[in-house]
NUZA-349425 format. One record per atom (N, C-alpha, C, O): residue in three letters; z, y, x. Coordinates in steps of 0.001 Angstrom, whole numbers, padded with zeros to 6 digits, always signed. Atoms other than C-alpha are relative to their C-alpha. Layout:
! NUZA-349425
ALAZYX...
END
This chain:
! NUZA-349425
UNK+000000-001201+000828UNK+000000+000000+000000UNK+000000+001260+000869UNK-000758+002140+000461UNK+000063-001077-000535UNK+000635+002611+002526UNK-000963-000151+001002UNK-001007+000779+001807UNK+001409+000132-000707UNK-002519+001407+004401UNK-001044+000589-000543UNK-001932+001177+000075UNK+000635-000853+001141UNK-004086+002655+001143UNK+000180+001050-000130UNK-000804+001758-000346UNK-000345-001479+000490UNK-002246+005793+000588UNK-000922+000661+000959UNK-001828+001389+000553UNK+000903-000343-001211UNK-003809+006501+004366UNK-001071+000382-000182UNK-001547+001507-000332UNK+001603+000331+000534UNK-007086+005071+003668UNK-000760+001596-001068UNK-001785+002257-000902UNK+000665-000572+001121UNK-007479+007312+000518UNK-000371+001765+000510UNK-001258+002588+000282UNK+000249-001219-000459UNK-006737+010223+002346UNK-000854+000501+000711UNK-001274+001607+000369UNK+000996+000350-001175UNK-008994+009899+005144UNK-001294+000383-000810UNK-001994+001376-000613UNK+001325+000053+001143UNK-011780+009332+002320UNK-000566+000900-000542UNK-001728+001283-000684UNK+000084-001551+000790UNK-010867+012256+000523UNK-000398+001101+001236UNK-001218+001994+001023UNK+000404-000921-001398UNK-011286+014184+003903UNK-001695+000447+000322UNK-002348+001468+000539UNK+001504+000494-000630UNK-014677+012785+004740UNK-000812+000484-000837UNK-001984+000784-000611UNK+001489-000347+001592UNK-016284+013736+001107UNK+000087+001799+000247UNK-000495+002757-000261UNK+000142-002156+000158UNK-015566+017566+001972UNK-001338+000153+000817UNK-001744-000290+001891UNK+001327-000614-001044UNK-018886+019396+002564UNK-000155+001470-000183UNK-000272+001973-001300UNK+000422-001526+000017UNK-019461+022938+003250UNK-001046+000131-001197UNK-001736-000827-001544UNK+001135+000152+001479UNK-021706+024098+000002UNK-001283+001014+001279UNK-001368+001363+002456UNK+001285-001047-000585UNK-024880+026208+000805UNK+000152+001008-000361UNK-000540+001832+000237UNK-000282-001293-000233UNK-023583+029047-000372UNK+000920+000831+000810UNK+000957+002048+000991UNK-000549-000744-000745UNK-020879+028984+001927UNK-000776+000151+001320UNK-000317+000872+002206UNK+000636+000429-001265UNK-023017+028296+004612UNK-000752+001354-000069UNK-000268+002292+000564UNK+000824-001800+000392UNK-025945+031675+003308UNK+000722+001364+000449UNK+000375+002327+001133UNK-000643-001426-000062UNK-022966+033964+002852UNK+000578+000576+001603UNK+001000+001709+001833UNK-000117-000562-000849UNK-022398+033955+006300UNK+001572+000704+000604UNK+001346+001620+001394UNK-001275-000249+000200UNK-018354+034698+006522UNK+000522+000741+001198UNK+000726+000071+002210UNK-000437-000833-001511UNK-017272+036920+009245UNK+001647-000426+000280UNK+002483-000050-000542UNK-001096+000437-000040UNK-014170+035372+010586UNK+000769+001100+000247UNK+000291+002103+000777UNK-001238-000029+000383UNK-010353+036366+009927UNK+000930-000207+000741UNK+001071-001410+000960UNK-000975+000373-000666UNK-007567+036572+011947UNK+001474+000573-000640UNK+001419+001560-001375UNK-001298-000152+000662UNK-003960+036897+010827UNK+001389+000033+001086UNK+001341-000528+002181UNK-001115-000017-001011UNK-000767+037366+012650UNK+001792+000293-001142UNK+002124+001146-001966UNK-001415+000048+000551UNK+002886+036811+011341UNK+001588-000090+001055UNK+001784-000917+001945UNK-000797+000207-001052UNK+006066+037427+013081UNK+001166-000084-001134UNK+000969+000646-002105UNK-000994+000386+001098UNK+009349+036214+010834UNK+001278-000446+000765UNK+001222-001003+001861UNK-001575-000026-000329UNK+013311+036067+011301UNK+000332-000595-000978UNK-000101-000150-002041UNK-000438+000390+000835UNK+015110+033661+009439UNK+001017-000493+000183UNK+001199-001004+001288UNK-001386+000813-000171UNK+018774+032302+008607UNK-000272-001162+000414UNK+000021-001283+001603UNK+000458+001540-000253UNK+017603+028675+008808UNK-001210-000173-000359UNK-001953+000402-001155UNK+001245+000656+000038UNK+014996+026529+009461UNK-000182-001330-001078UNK-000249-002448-000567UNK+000027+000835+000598UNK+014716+024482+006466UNK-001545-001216-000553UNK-002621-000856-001030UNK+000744+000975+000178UNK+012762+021276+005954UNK-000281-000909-000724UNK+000299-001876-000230UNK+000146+000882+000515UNK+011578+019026+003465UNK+001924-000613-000534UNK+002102-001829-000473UNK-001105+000398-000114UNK+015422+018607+002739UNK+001234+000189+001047UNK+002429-000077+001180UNK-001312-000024-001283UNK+017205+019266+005525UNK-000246+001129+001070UNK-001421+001299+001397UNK-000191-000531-000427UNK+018248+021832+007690UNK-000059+000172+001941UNK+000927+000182+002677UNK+000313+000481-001460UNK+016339+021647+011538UNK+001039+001044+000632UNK+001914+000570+001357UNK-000692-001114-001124UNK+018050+024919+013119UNK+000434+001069-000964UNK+000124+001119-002154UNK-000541-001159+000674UNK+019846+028070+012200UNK-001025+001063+000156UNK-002141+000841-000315UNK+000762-000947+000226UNK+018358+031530+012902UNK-000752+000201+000746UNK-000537+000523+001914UNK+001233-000381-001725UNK+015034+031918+014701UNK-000460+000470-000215UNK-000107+001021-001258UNK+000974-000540+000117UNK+012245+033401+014943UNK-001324-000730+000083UNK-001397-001550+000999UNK+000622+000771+000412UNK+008946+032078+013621UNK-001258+000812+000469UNK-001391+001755-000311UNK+001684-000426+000013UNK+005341+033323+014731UNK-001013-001035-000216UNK-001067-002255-000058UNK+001158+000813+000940UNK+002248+032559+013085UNK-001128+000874+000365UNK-001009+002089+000521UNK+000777-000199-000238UNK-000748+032980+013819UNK-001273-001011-000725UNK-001278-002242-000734UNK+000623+001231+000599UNK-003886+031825+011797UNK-001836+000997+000371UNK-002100+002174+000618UNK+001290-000331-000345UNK-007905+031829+012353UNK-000639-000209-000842UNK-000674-001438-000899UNK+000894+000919+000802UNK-010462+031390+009371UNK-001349+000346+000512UNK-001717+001233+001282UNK+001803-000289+000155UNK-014230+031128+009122UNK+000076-000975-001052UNK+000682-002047-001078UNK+000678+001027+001067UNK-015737+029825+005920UNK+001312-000599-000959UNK+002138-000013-001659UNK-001436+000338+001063UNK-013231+027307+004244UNK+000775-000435+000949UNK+001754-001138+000697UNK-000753+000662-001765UNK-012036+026567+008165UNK+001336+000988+000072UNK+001352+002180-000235UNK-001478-000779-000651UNK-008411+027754+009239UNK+000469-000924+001278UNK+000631-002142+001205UNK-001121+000279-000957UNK-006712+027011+012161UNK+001031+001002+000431UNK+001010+002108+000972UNK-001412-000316-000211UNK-003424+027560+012379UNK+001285-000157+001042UNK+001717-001280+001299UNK-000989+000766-001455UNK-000682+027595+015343UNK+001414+001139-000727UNK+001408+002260-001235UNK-001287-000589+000568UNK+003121+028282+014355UNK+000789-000344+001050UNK+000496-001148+001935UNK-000932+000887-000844UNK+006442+028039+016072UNK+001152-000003-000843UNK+001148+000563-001937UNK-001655-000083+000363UNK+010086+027601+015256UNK+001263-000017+001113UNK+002032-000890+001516UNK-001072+000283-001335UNK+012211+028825+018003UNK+001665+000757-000495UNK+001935+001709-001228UNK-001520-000117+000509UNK+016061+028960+017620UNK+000205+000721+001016UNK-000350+000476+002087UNK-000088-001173-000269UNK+017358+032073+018700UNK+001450-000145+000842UNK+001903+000960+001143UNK-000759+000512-000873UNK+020200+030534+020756UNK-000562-000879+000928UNK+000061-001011+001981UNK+000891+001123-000857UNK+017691+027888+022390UNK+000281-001196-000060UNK+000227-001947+000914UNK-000704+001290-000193UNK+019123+024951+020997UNK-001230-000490-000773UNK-000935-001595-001228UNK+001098+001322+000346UNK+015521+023481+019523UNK-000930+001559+000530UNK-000724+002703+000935UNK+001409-000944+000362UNK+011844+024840+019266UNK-001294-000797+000091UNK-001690-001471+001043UNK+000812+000734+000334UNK+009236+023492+018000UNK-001497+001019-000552UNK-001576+001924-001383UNK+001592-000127+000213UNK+004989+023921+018225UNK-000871-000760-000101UNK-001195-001699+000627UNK+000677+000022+000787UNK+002764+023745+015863UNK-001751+000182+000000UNK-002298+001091+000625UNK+001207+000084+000059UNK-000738+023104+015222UNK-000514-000820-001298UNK-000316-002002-001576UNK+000555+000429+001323UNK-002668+023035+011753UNK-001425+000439-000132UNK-001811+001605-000053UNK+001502-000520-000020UNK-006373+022885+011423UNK-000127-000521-001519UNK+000456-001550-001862UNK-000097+000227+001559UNK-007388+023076+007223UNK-000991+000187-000102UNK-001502+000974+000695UNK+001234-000072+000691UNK-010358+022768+005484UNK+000231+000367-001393UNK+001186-000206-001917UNK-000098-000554+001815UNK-010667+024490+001576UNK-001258-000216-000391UNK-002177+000014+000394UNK+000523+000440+000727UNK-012671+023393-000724UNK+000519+000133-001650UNK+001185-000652-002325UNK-000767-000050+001819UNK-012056+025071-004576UNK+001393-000342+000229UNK+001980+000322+001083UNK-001238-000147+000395UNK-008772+023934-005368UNK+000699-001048+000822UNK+001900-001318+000813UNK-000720+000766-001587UNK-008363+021548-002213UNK-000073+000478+000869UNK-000975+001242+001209UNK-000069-000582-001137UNK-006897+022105+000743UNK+000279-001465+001343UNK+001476-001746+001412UNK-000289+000727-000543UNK-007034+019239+003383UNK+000703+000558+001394UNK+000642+001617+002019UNK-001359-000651-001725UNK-004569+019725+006597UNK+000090-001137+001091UNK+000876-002013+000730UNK-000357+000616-001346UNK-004657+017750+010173UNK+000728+000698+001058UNK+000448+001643+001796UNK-000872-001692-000546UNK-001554+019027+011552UNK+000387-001049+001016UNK+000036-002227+000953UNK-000312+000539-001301UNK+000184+018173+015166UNK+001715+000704-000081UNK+001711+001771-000695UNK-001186-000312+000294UNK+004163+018861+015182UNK+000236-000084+001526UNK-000314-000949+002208UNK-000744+000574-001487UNK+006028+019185+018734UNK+000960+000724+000400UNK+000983+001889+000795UNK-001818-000748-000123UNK+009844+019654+019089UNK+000768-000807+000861UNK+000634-001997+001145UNK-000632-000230-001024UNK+012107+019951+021362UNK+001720+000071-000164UNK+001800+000887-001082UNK-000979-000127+000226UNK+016030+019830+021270UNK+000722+000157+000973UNK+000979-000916+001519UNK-000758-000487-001237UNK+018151+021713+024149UNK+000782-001048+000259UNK+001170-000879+001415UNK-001523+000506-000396UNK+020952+019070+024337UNK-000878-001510-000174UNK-000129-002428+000161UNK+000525+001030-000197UNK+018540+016156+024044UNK-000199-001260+001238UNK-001345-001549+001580UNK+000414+001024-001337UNK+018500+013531+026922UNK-001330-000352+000411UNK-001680-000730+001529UNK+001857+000506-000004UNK+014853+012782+026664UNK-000634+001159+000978UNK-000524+002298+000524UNK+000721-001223-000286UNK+012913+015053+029081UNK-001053+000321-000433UNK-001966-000441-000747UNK+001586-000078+000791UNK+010292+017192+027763UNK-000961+000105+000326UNK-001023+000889+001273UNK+001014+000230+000080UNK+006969+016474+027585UNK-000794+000356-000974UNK-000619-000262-002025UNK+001599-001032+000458UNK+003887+018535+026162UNK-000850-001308-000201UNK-001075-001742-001331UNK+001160+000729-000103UNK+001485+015982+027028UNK+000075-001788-000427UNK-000871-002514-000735UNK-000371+001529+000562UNK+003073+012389+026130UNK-000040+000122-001280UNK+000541+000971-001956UNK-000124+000604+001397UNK+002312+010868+023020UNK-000012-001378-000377UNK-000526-002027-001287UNK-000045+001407-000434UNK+003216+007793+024256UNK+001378-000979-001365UNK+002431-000372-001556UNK-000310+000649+000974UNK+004762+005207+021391UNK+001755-000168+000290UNK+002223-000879+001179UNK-001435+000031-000420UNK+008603+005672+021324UNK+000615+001264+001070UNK+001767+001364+001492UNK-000497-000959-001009UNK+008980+008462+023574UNK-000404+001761-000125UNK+000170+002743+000347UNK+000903-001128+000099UNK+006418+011219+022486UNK+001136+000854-001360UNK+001351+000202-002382UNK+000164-000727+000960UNK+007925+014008+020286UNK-001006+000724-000821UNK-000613+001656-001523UNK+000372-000496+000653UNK+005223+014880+018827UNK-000228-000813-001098UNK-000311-002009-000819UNK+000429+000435+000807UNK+004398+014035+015343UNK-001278+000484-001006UNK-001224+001511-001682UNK+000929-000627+000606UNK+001069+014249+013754UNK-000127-000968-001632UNK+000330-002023-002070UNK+000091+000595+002066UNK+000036+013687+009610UNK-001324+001327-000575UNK-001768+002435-000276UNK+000914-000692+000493UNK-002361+014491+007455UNK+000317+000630-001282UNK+001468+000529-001705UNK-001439-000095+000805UNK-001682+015993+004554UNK-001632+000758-001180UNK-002758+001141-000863UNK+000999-000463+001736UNK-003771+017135+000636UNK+000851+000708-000725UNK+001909+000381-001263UNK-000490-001264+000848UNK-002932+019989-000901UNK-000721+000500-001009UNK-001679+001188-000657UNK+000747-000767+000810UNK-004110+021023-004664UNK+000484+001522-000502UNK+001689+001763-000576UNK-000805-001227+000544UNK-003468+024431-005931UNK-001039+000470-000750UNK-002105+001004-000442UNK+000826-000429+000989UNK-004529+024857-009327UNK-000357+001422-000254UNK+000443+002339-000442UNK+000542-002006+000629UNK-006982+028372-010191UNK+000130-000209-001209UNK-000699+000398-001888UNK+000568-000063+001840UNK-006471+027400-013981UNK+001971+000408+000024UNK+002359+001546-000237UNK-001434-000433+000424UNK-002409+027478-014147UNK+001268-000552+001467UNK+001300-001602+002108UNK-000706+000072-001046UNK+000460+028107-011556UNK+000766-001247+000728UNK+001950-001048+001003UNK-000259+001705-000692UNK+001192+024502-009963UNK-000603-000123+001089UNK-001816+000087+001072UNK+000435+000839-000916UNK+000760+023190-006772UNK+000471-001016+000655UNK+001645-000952+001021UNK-000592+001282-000115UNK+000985+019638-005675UNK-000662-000031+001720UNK-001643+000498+002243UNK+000329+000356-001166UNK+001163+018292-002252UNK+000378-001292+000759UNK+001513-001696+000507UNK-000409+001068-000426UNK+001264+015240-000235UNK-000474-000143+001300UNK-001588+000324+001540UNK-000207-000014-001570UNK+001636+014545+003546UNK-000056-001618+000077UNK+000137-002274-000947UNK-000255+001501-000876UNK+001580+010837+005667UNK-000033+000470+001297UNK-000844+001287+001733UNK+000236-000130-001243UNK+002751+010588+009180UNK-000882-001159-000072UNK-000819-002113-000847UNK+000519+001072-000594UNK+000321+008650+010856UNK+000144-000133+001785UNK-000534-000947+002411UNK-000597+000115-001294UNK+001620+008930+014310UNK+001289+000731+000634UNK+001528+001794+000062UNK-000921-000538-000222UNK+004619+009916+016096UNK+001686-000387-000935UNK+002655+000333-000691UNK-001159+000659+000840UNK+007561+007978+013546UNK-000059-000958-000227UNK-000477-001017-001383UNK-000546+001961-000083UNK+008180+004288+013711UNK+000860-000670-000420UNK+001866-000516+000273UNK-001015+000713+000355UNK+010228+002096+011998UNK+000833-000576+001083UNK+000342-001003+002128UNK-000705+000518-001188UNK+013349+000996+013938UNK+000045-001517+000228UNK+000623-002257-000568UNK-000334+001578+000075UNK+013062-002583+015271UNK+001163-000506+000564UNK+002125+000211+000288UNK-000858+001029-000336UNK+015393-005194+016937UNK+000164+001468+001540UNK-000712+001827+002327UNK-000914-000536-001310UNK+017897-002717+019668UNK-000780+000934-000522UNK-001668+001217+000282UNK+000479-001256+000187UNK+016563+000123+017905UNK-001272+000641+000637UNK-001379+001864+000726UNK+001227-000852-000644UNK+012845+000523+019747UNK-000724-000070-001180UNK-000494-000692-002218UNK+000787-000118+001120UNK+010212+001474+017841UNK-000765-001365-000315UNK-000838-002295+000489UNK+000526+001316+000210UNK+008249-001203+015783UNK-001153+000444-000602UNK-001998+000872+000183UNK+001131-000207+000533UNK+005601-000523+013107UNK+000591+001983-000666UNK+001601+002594-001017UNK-000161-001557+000701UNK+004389+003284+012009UNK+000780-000375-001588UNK+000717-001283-002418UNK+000046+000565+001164UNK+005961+003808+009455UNK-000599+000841-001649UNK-000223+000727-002816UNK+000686-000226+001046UNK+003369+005880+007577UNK+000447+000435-001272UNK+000041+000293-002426UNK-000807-000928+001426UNK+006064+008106+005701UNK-000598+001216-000606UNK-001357+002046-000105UNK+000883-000861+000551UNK+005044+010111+003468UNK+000851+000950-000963UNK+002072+000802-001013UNK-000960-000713+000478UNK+006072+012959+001097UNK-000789+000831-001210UNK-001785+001450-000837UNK+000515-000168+000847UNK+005035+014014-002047UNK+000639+001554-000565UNK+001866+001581-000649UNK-000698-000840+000671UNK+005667+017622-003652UNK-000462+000558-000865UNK-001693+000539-000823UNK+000535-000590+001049UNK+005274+019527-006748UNK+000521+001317-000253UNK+001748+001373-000335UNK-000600-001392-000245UNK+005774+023275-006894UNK-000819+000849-001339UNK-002043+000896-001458UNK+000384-000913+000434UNK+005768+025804-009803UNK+000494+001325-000024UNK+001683+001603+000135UNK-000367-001213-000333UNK+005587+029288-009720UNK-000311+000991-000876UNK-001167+000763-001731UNK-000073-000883+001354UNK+006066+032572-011879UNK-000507+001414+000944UNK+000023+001232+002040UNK+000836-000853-000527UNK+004099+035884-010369UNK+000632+000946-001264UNK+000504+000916-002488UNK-000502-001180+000641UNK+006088+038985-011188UNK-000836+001280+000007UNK-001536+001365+001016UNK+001204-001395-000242UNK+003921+042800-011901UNK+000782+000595+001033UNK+000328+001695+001348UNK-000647-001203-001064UNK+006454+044228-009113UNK-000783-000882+001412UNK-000911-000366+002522UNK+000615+000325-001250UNK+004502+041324-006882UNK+000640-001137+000309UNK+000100-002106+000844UNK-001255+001010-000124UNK+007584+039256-006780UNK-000593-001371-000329UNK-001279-001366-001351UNK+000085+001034+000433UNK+007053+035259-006684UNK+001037-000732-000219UNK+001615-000935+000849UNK-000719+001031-000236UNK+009466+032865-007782UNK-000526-001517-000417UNK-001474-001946-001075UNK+000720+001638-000150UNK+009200+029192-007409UNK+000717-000845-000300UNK+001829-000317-000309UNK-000614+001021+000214UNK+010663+025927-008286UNK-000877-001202+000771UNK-002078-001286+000516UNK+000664+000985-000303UNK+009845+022660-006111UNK+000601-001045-000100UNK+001816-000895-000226UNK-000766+001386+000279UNK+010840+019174-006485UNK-000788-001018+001219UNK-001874-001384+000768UNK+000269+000833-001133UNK+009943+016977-003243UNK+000372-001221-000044UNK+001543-001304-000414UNK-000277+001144-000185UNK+009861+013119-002775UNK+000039-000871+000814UNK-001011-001469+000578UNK+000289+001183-000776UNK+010236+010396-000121UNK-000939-000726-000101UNK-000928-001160-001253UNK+000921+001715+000708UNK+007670+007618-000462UNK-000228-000587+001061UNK-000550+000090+002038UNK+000050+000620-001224UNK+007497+004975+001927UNK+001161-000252+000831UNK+000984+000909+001199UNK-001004+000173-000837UNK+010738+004145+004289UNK-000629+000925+001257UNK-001459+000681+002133UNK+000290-000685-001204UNK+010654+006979+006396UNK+001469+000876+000843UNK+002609+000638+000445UNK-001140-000525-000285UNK+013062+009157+008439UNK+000756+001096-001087UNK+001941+001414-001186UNK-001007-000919+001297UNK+013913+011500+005476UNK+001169-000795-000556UNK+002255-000269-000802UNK-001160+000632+000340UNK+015900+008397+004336UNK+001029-000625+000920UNK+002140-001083+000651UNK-000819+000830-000926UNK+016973+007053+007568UNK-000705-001414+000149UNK-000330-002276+000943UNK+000821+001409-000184UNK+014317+004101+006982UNK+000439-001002-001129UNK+000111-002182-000998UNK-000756+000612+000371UNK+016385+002966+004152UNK-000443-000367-001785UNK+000214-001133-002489UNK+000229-000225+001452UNK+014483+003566+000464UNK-001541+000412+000226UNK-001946+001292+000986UNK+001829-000511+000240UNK+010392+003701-000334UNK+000125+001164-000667UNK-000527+002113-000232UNK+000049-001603+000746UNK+011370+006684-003008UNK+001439+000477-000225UNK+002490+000162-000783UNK-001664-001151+000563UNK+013860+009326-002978UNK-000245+001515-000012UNK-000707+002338+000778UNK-000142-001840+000102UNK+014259+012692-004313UNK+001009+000740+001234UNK+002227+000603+001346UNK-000525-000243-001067UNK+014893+014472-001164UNK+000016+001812+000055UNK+000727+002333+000915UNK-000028-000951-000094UNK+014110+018143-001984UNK-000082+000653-001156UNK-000956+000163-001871UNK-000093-000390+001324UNK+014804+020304-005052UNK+000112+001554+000895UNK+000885+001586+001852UNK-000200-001591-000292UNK+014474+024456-004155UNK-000167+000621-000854UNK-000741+000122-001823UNK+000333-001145+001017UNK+014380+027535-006058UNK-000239+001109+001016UNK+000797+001132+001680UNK+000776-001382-000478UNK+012580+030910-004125UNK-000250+000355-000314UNK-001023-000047-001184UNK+000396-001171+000131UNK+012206+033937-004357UNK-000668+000867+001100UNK-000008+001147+002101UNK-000152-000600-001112UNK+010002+035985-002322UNK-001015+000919-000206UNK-001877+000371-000893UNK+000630-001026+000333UNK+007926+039543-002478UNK-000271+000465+001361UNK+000357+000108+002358UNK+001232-000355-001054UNK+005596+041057-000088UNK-000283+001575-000147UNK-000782+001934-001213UNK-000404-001480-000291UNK+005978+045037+000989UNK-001084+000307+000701UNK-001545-000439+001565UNK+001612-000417-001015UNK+002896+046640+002456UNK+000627+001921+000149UNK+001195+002578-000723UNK+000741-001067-000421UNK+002420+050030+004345UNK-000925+000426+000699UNK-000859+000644+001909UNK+001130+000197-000785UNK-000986+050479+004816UNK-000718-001488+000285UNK-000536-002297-000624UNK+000360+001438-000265UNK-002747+047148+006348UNK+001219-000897+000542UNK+000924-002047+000870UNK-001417+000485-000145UNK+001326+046202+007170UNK+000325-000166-000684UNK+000333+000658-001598UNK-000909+000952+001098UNK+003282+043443+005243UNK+000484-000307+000400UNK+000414-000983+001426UNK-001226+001141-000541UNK+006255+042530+005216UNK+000654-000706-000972UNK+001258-000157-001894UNK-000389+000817+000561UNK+007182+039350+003889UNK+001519-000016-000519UNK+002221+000441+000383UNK-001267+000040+000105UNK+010645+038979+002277UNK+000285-001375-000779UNK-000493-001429-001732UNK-000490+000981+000950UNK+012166+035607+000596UNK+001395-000436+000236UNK+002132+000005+001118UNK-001413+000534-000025UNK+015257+033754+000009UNK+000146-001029-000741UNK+000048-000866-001957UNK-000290+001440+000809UNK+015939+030091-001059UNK+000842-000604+000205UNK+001619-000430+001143UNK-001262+001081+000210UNK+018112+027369-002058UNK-000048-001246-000102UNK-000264-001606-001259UNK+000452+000942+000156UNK+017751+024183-001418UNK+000572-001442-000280UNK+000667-001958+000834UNK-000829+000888+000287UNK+019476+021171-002711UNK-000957-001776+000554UNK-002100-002071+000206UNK+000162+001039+000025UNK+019272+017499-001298UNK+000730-001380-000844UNK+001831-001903-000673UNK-000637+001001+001253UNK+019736+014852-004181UNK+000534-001294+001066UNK+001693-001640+001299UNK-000237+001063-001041UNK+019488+012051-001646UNK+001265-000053+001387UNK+001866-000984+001924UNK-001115+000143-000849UNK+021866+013164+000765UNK+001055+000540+000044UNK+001928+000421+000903UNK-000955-000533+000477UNK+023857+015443-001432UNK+000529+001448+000699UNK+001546+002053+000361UNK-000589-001163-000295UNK+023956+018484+000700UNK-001171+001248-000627UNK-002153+001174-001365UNK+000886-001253+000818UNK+022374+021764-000245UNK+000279+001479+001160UNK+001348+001721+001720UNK+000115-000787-001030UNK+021086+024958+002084UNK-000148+001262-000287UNK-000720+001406-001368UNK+000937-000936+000539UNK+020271+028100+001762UNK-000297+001004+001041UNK+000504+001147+001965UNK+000126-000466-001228UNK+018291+030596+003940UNK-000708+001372-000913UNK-000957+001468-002114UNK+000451-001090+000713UNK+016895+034291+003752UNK-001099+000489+001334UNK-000811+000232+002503UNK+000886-000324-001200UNK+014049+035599+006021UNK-000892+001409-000750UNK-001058+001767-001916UNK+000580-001345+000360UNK+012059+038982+006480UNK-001329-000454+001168UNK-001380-001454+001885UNK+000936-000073-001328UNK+008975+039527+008869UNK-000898+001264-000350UNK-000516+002312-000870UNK+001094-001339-000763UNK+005786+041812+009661UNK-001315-001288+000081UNK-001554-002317+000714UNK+001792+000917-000345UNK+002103+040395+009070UNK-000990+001412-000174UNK-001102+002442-000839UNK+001555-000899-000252UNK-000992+042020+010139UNK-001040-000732+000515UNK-002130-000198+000717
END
């Protein structure tokens, strides 16, 4: 089954084709820049680091983005880079992303360039994103396919274990600009969200709020969320500001 979930994705990937009108219109590429401060670094459920600082940086042409992010903790106790290349297509968004973190107090030395089986921090996944133009919903779903392993016999790694994560997000668009949101996130598959321990678990429940300040071609982002884990019973909450141009 999760050879399938894979499979399907992959599939769905492969059928994307540039149209001919995007191809005519000729798109003059896009560059973007984000710089962001936040209480915590929150994740799919759980809470990676306290307050860092986040830059973003993104490239389009056409329905092409590439994307490079970081998450560095503002004491130096993690930091983690990012790499997301996306394709759009109408109301899909496909994502081949690359993850690579780091933890100050870690024993493991670090390595950039290993992605060697059991040792490599990095983790890469693919990931399908819809976001309906007819009414405010968007659904999303992720699989690692490298970089997370089920634990075998003395704890080395054994088989991927092709975790995956399912989410559903709706949202309400205020006239002052204001968005708020509701998401509900799921486990699927035995992956590290559970500890390796459950194919499905409700692992992320949030509520956000967040509005967007401009002077001139300057924005600055503002939000604040709350995030409750059903599965492991704790609950987070973080507030962040930044500067995009």
């Amino acid at each position: 089954m999760k050879r399938l979930a894979l499979l399907s994705l992959l599939l769905i990937a492969a059928s994307f084709r540039v149209t001919a009108q995007e191809v005519n219109e000729n798109p003059a590429p896009k560059v973007e820049a984000t710089v962001s401060l936040s209480s915590a670094y929150l994740w799919r459920g759980d809470a990676v680091c306290g307050f860092h600082a986040a830059p973003d940086v993104k490239f389009s042409l056409g329905g092409f983005t590439l994307e490079h992010y970081d998450f560095l903790a503002l004491d130096g106790s993690y930091k983690e880079i990012d790499w997301d290349l996306q394709y759009t297509v109408g109301d899909f968004t496909f994502h081949l992303a690359d993850y690579y973190f780091h933890y100050a107090n870690s024993p493991q030395k670090e390595n950039y360039f290993s992605w060697k089986k059991g040792q490599t921090t990095h983790v890469d996944e693919v990931a399908l994103v819809y976001e309906s133009s007819a009414v405010p919903l968007i659904v999303k779903w992720f699989t690692f396919f490298w970089g997370d392993w089920i634990p075998g016999p003395g704890g080395l790694p054994s088989d991927l274990s092709l975790s995956s994560y399912l989410e559903i997000t709706a949202y309400h668009r205020f006239s002052n600009g204001g968005v708020f949101s509701a998401a509900l996130g799921n486990s699927v598959f035995k992956g590290n969200y559970t500890g390796y321990t459950r194919d499905f678990a409700p692992i992320h429940a949030e509520l956000k709020y967040g509005r967007e300040l401009s002077a001139g071609k300057v924005r600055f982002p503002l939000s604040a969320s709350f995030v409750l884990n059903p599965f492991s019973g704790q609950c987070f909450a973080a507030a962040s500001a930044g500067v995009s141009f």
